[in-house]
Backbone bond lengths (Angstrom), bond angles and torsions (degrees), N, CA, C in turn:
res aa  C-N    CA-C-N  psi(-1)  N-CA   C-N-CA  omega(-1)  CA-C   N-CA-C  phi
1 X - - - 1.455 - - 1.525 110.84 -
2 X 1.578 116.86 -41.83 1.078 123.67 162.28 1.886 135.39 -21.57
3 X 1.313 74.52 -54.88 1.536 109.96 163.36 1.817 123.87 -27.16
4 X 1.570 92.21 -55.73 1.567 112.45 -178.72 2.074 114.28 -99.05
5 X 1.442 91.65 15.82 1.636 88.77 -178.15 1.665 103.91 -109.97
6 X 1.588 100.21 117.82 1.365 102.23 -174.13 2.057 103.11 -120.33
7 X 1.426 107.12 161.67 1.202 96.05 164.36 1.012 138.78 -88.60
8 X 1.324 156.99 160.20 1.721 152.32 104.35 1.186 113.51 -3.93
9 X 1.685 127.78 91.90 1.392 114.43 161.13 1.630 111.84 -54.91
10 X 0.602 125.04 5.83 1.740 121.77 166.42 1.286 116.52 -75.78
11 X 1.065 111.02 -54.96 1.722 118.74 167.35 1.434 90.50 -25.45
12 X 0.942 141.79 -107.54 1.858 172.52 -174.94 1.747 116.75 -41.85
13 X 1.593 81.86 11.42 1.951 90.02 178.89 1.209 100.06 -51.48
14 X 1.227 136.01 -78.70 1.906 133.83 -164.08 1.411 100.03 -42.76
15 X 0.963 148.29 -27.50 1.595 163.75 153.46 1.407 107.22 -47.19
16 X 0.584 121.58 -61.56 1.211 129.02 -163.17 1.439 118.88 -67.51
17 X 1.973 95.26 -43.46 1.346 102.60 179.84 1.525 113.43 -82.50
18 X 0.824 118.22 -3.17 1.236 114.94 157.60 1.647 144.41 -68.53
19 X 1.473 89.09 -60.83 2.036 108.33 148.58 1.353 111.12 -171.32
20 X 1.292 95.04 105.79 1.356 135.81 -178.33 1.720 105.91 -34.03
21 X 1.608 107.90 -55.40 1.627 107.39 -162.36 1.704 93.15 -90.75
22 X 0.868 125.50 -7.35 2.156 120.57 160.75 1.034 92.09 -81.50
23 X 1.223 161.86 -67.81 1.621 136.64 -148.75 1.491 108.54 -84.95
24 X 1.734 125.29 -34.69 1.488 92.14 154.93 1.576 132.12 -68.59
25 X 1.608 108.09 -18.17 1.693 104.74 158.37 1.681 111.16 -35.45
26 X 1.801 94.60 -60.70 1.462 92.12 -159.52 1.401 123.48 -75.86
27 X 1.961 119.12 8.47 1.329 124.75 -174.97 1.507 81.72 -104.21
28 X 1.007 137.45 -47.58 1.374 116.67 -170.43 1.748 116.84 -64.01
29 X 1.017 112.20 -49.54 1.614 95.99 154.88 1.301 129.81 -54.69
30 X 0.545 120.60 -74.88 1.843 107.08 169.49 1.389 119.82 -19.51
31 X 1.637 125.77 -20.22 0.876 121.27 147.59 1.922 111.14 134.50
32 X 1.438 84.30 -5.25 2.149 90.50 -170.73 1.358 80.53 -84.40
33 X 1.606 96.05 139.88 1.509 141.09 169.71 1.655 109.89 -76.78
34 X 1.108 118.94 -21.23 1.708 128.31 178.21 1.490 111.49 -147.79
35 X 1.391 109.34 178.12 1.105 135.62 160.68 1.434 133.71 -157.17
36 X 1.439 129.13 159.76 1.060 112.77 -151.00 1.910 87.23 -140.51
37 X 1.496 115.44 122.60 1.426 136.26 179.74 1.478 109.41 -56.80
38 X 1.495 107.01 123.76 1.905 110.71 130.95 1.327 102.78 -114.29
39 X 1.200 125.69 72.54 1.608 106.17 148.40 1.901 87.66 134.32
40 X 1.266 121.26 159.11 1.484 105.14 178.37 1.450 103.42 -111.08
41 X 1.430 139.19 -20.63 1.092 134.51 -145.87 1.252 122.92 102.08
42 X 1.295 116.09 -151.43 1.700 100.94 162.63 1.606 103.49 -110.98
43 X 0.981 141.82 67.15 1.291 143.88 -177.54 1.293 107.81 -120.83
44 X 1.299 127.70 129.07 1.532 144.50 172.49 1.966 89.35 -56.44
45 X 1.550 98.99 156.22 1.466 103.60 167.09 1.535 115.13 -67.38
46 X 1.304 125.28 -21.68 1.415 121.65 179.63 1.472 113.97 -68.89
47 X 1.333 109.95 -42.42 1.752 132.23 -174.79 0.976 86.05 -67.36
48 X 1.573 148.89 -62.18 1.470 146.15 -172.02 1.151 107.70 -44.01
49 X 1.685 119.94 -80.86 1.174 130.20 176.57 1.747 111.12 -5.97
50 X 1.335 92.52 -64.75 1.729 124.66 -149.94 1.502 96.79 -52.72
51 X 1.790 107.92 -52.86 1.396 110.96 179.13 1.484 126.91 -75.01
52 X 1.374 117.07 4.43 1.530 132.16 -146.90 1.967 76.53 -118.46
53 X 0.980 86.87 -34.39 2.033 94.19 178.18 1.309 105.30 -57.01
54 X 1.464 94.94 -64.52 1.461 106.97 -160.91 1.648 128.67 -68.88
55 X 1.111 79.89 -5.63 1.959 98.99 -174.50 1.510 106.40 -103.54
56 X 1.116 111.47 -19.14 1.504 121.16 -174.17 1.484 105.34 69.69
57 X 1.282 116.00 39.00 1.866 109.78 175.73 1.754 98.93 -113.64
58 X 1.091 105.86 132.75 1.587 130.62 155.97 1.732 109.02 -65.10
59 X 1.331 107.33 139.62 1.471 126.42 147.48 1.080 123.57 -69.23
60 X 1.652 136.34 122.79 1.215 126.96 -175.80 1.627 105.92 -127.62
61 X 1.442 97.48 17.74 1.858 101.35 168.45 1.561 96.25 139.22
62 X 1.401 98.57 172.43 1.631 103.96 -146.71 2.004 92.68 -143.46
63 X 0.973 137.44 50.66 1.379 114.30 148.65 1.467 128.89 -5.13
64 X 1.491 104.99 100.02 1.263 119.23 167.13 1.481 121.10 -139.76
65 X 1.603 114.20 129.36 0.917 115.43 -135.89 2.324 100.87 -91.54
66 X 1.067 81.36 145.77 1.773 102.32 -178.16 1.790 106.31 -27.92
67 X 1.146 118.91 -52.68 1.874 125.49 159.48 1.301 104.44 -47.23
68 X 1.197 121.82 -73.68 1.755 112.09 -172.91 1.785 117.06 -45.96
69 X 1.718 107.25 -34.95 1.206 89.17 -145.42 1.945 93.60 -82.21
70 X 1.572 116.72 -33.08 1.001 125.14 129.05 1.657 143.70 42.08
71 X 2.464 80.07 -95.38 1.504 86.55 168.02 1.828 111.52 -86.41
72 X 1.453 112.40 -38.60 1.436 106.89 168.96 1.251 106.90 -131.04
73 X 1.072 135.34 116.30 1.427 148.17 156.06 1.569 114.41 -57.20
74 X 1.555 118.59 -35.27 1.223 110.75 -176.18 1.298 123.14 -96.22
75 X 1.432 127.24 -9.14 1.237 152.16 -174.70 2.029 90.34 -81.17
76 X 1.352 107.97 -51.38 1.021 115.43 -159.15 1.792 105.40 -64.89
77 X 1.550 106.47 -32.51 1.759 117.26 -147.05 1.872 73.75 -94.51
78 X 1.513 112.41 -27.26 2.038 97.94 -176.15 1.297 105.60 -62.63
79 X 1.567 109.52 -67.56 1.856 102.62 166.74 1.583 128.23 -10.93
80 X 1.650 109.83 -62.55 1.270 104.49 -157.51 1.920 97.69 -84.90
81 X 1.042 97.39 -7.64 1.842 97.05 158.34 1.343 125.44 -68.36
82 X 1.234 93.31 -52.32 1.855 101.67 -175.87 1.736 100.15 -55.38
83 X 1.348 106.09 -52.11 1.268 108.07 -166.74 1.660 117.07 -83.59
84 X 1.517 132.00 25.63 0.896 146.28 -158.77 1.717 126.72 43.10
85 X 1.236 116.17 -7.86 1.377 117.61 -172.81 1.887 119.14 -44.05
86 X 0.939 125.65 120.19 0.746 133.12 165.98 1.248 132.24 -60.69
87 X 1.461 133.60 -13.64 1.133 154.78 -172.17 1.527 134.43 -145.86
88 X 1.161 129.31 87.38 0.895 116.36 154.71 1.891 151.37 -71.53
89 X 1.497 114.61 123.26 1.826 110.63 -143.55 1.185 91.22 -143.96
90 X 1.683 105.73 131.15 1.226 122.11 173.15 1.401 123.27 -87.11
91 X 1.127 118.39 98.61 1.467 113.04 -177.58 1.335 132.00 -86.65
92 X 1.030 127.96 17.90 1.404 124.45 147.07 1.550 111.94 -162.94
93 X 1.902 108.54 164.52 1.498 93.05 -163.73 1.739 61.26 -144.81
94 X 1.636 98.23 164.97 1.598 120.30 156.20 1.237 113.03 -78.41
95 X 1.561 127.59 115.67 1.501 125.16 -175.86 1.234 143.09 -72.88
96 X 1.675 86.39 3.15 1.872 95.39 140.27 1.084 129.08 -24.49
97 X 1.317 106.54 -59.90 1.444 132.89 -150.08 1.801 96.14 -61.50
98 X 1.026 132.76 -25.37 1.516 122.37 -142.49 2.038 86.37 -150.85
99 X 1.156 99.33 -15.52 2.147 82.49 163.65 1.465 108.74 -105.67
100 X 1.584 127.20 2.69 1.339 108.16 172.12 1.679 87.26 -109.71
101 X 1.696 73.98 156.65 2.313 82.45 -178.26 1.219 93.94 -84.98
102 X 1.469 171.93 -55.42 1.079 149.29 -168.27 1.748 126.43 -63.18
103 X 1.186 100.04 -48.08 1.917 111.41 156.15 1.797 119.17 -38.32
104 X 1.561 108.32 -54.58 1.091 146.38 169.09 1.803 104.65 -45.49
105 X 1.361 119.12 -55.26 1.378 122.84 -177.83 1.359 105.41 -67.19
106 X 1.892 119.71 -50.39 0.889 125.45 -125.80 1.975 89.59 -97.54
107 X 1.456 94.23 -6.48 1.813 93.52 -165.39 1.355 101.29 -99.54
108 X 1.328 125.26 -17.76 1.464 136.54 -174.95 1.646 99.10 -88.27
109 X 1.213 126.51 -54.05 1.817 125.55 165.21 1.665 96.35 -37.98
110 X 1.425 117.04 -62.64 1.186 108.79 -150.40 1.665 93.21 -69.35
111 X 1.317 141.96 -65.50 1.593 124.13 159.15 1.226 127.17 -19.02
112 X 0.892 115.43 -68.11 1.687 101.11 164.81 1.567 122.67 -40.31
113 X 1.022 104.84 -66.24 2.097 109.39 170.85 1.712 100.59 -51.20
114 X 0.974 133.41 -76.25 1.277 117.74 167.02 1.585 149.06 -22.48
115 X 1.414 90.18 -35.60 1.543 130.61 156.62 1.573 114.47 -57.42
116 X 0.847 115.83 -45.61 1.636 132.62 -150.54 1.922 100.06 -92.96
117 X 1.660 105.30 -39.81 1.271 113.08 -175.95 1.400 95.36 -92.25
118 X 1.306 139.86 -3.64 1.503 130.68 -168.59 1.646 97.99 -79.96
119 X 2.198 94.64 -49.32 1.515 98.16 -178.95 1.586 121.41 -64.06
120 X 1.398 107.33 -42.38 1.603 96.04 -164.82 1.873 104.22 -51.21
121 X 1.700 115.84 -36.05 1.261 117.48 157.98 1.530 132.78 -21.19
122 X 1.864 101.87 -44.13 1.244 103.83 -171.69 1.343 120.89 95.11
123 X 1.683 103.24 14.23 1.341 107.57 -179.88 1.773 107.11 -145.63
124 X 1.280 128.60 -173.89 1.452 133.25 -168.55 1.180 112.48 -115.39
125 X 1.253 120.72 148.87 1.436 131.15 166.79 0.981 117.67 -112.56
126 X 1.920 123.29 127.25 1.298 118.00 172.63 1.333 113.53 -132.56
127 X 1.456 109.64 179.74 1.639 107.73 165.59 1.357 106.42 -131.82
128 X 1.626 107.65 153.96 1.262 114.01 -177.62 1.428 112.18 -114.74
129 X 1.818 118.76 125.28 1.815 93.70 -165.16 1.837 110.97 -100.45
130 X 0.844 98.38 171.95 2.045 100.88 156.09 1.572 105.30 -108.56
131 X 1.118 81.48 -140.88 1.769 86.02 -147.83 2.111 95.08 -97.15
132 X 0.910 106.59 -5.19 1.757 100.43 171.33 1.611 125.34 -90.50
133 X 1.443 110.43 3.85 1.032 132.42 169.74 1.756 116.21 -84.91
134 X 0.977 86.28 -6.11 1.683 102.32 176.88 1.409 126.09 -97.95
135 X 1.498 112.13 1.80 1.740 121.18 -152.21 1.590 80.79 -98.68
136 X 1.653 98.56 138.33 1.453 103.43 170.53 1.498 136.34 -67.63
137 X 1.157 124.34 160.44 1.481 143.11 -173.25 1.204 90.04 -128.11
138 X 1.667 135.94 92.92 1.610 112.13 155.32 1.676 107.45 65.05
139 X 1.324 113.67 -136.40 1.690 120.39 179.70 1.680 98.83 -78.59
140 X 1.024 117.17 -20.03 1.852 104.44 -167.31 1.173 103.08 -117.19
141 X 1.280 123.55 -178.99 1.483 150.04 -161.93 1.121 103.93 -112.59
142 X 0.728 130.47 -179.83 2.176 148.33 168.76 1.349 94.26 -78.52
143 X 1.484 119.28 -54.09 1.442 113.10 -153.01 2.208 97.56 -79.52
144 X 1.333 96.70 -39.95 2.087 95.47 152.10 1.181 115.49 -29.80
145 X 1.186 116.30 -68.74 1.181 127.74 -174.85 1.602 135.99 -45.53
146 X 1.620 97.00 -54.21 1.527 114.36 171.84 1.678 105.98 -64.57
147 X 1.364 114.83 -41.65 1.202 112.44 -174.12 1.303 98.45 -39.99
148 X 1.661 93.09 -78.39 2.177 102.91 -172.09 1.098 128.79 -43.07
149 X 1.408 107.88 -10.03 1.428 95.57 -173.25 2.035 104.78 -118.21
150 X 1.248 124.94 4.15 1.433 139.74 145.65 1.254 120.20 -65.82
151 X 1.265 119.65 141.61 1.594 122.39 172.54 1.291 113.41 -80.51
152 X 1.217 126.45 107.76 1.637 145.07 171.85 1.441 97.97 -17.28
153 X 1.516 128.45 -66.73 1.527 130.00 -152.45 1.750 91.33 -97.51
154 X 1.288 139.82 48.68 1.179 146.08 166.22 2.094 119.11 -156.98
155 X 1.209 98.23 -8.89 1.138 83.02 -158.09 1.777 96.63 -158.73
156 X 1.484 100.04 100.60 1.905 107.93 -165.09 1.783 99.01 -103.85
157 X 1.464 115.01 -170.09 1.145 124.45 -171.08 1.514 111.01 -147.52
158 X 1.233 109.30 119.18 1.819 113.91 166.80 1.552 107.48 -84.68
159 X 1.380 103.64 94.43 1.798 99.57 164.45 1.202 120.91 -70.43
160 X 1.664 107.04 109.48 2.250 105.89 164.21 1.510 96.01 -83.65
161 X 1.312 113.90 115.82 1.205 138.60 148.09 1.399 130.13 -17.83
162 X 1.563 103.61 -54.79 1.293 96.21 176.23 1.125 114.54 -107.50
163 X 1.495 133.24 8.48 1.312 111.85 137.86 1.410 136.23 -63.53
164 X 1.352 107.29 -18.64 1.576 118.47 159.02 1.232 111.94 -55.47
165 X 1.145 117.11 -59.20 1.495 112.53 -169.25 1.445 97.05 -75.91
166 X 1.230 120.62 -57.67 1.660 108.34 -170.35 1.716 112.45 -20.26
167 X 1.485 85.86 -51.97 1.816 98.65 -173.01 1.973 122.36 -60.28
168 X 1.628 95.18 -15.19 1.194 121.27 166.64 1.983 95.75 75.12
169 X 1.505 84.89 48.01 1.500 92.33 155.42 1.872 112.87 -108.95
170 X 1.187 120.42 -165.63 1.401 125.13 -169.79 1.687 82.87 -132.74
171 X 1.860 92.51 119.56 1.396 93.19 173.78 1.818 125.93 -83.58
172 X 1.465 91.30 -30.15 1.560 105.15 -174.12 1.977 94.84 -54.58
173 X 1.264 119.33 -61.91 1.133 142.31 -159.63 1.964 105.72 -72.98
174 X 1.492 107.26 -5.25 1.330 123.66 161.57 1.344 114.95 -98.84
175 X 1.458 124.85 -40.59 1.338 133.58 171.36 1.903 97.22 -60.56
176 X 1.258 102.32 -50.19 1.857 93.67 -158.42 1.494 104.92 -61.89
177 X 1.598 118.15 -27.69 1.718 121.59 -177.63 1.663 107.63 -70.28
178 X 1.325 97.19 -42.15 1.952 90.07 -173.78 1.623 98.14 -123.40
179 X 1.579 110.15 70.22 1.439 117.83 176.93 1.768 92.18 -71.13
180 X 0.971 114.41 -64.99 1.283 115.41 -171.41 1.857 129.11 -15.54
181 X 1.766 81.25 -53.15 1.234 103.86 -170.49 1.967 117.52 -102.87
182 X 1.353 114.80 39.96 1.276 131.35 -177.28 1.228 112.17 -121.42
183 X 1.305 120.95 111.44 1.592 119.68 -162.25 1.951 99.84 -102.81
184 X 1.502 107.84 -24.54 1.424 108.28 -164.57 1.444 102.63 -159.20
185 X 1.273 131.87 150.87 1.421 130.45 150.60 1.543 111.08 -122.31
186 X 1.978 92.04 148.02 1.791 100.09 162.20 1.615 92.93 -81.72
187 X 1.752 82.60 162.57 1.579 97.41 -173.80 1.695 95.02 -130.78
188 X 1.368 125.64 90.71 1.616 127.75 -172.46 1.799 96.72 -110.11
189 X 1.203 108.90 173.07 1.442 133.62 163.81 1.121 128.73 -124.23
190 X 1.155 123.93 138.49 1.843 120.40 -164.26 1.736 100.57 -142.90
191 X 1.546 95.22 108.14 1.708 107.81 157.42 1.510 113.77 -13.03
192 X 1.520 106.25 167.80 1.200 116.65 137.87 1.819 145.38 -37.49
193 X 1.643 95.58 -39.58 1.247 105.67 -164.09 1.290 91.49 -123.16
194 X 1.403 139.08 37.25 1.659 139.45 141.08 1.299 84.07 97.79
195 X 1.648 146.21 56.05 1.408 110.50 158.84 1.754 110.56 -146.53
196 X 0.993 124.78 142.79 1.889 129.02 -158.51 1.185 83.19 -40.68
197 X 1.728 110.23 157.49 1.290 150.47 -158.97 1.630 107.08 -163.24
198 X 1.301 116.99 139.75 1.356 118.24 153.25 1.682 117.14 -44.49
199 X 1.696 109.75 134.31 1.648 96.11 167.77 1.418 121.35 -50.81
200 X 1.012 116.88 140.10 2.337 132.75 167.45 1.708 92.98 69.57
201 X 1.454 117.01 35.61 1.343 106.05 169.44 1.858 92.02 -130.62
202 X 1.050 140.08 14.15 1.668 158.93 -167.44 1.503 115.09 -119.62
203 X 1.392 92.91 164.65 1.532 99.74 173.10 1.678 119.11 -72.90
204 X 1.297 124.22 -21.95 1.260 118.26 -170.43 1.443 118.76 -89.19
205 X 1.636 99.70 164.21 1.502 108.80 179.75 1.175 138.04 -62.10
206 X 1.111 108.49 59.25 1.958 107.90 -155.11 1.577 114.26 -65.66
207 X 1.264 101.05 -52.40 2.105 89.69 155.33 1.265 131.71 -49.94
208 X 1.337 102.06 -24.03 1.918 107.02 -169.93 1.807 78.82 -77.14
209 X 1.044 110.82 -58.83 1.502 104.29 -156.89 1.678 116.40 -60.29
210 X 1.424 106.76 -29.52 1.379 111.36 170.69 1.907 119.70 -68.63
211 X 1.153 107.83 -30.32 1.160 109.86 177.02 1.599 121.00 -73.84
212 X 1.307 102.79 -40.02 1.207 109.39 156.17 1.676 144.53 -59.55
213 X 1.396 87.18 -26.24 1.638 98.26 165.99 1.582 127.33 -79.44
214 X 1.920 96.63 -43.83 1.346 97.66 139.93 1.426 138.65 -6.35
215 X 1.739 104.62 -90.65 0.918 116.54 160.56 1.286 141.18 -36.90
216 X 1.300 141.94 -17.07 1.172 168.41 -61.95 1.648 103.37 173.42
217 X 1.683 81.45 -73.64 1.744 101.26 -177.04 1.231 129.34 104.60
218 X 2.101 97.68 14.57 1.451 106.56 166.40 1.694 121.78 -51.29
219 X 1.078 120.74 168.85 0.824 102.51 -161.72 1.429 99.85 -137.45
220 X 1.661 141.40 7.93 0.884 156.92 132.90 1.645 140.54 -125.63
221 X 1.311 122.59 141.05 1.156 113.23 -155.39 1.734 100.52 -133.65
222 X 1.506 94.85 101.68 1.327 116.84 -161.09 2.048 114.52 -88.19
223 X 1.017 120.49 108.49 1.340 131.09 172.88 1.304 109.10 -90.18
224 X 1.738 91.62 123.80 1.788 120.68 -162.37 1.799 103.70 -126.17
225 X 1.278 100.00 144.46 1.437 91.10 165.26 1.437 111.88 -165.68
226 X 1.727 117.45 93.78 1.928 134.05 -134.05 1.647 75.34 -72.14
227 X 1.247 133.37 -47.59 1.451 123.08 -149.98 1.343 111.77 -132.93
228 X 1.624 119.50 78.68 2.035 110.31 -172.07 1.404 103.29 -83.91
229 X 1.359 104.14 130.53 1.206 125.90 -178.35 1.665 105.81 -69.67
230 X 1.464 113.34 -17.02 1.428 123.08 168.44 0.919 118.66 -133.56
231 X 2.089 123.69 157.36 1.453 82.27 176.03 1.581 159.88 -34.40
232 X 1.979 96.46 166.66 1.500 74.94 -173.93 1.511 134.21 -66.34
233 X 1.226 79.65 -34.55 1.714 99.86 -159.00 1.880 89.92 -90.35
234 X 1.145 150.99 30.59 1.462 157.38 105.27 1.132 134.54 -49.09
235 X 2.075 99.50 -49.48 1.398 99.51 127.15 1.186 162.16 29.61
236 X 1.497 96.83 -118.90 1.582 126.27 169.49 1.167 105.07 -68.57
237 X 1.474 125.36 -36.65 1.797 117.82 -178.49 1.655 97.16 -67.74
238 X 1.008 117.59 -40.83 1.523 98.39 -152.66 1.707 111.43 -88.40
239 X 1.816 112.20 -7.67 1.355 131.35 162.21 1.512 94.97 -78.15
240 X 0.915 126.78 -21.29 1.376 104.51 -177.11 1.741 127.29 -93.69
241 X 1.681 98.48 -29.39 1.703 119.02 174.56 1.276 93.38 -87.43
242 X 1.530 158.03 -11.08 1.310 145.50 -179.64 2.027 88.20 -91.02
243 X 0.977 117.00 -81.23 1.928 116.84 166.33 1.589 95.01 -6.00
244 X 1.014 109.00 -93.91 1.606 125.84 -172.09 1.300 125.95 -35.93
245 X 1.328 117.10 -25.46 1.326 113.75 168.83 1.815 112.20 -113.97
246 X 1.428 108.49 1.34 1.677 103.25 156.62 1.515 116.69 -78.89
247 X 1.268 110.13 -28.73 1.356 127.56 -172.71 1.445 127.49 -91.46
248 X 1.717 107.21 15.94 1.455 99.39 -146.97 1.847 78.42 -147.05
């Protein structure tokens, strides 16, 4: 299982910005088999590649943000080739976009078309939500919504967990309704009093949710953490040896 647990270069941003190809040194020791992009550094996709070689870490998706993909979509979908990613996922949108009904039409067409050029690529398009994607419509959610109104075979979804729950939805029981349509989950932990946590050191179900993704047929299971109360990369080690020994 180990196997499929990659990190959030976000976790490790201050890391990162510092030197980019030592902190994936130092995530690949620690033991994650992948990782998953916001941003590359300043490295051409070949230079990426090269170091993504050399470390023996896999890409397990590439955050790129809704402006980039935008101004070039194809510049963007060559990157996540060079660099093996399998996915390309938009992680955040202004929620405009999805509480007015015309924005709402006009942002789901444009996902779909986006969708459509991800595949002829040979690769996927997803989105990743927070927690305002959860505000009701009547019986459904926003994130209901986007589903139904995206084409299943163009257009998948990375569930973060605890923005599900933050929102005080049930993620397992969100994964089991749109199994279909779940390409990946974040895997976070959340205190008592609502605030990031190392993974299996929190209140939430992190096995329930893994099993369910499983089930599902995600296919990576990404450990995030927007705000470490300690270092980062202490962090990620200690989300990663708490994972490892539930799973092991």
């Amino acid at each position: 299982m180990t196997d499929n647990v990659a990190l959030q270069l976000y976790t490790v941003r201050d890391e990162t910005a510092k030197n980019f190809k030592e902190t994936l040194r130092a995530v690949a020791e620690i033991g994650y088999h992948g990782v998953e992009f916001a941003g590359y550094g300043d490295f051409t996709s070949k230079e990426l590649a090269a170091v993504l070689a050399e470390l023996g870490l896999k890409t397990v998706g590439s955050h790129v943000g809704l402006q980039q993909v935008e101004q070039d979509i194809e510049r963007e979908l060559h990157y996540c080739l060079e660099i093996g990613s399998p996915y390309l996922i938009i992680p955040w949108i202004n929620k405009d976009l999805l509480t007015q009904e015309d924005s709402f039409k006009k942002f789901t067409d444009q996902l779909n078309e986006y969708g459509r050029v991800t595949k002829e690529h040979g690769l996927t398009l997803a989105y990743h939500n927070h927690d305002f994607e959860f505000a009701r419509v009547g019986d459904e959610t926003l994130l209901d919504r986007m589903i139904a109104a995206t084409d299943p075979a163009l257009v998948k979804f990375e569930l973060d967990t605890y923005w599900a729950a933050f929102a005080g939805v049930n993620p397992i029981a969100f994964i089991n309704k749109h199994s279909s349509r779940i390409a990946t989950l974040h895997l976070k932990d959340m205190t008592p009093d609502r605030k990031f946590t190392e993974v299996g050191s929190g209140t939430l179900d992190i096995a329930g949710f893994i099993e369910a993704g499983q089930a599902a047929g995600a296919t990576a299971f990404i450990v995030e953490n927007d705000q470490p109360a300690i270092p980062s990369l202490e962090s990620a080690r200690r989300s990663f040896e708490n994972l490892h020994r539930s799973l092991t």
